[in-house]
N, C-alpha and C positions, 0 to 999 in steps of 0.2 A: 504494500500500500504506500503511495509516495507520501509524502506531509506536504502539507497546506504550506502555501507559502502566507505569510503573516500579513493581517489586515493594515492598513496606514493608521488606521486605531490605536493596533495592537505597538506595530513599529513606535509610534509617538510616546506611549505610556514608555516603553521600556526604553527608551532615549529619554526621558524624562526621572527614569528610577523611582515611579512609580507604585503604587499597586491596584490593582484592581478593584478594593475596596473604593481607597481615596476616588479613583472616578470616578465610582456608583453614588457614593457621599456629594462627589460636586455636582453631576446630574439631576441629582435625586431621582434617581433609581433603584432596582435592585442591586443586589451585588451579583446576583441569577443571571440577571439581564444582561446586564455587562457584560460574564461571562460569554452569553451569548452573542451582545453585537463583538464582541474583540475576536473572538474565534470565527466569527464571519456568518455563523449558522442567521441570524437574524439581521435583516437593516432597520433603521431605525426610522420612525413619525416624519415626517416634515418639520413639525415644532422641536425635535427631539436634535433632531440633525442641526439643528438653527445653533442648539444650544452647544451642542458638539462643536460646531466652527468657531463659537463664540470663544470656547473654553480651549480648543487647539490651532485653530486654524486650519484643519483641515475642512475643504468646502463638503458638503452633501454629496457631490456627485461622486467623492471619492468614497463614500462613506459604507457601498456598496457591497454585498456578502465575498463578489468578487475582488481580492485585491490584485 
């Protein structure tokens, strides 16, 4: 089975030294969820992705299951 190459999410947080928690925390979200948009399995709201650019910079269109 090949491995997933890493969402720009996922890249950001771990360039940042991170954790997945603190994300979930600055989102307000799950820590579930997180899990879910960083590993790619889920994309995120429209309002959700806003928040995401806001808090990385990455825009929405990258925000994508596909990295």
């Amino acid at each position: 089975m090949a491995k997933r190459k890493p969402t720009a999410l996922r890249q950001w947080l771990n360039s940042r030294e991170e954790t997945q928690t603190w994300l979930a925390d600055q989102l307000g979200i799950s820590d579930a969820f997180a899990s879910e948009l960083l590993s790619g399995k889920r994309t995120p709201s429209l309002s959700l992705a806003v928040r995401i650019e806001t808090l990385t910079g990455i825009a929405p269109r990258d925000l994508a299951g596909v990295a």
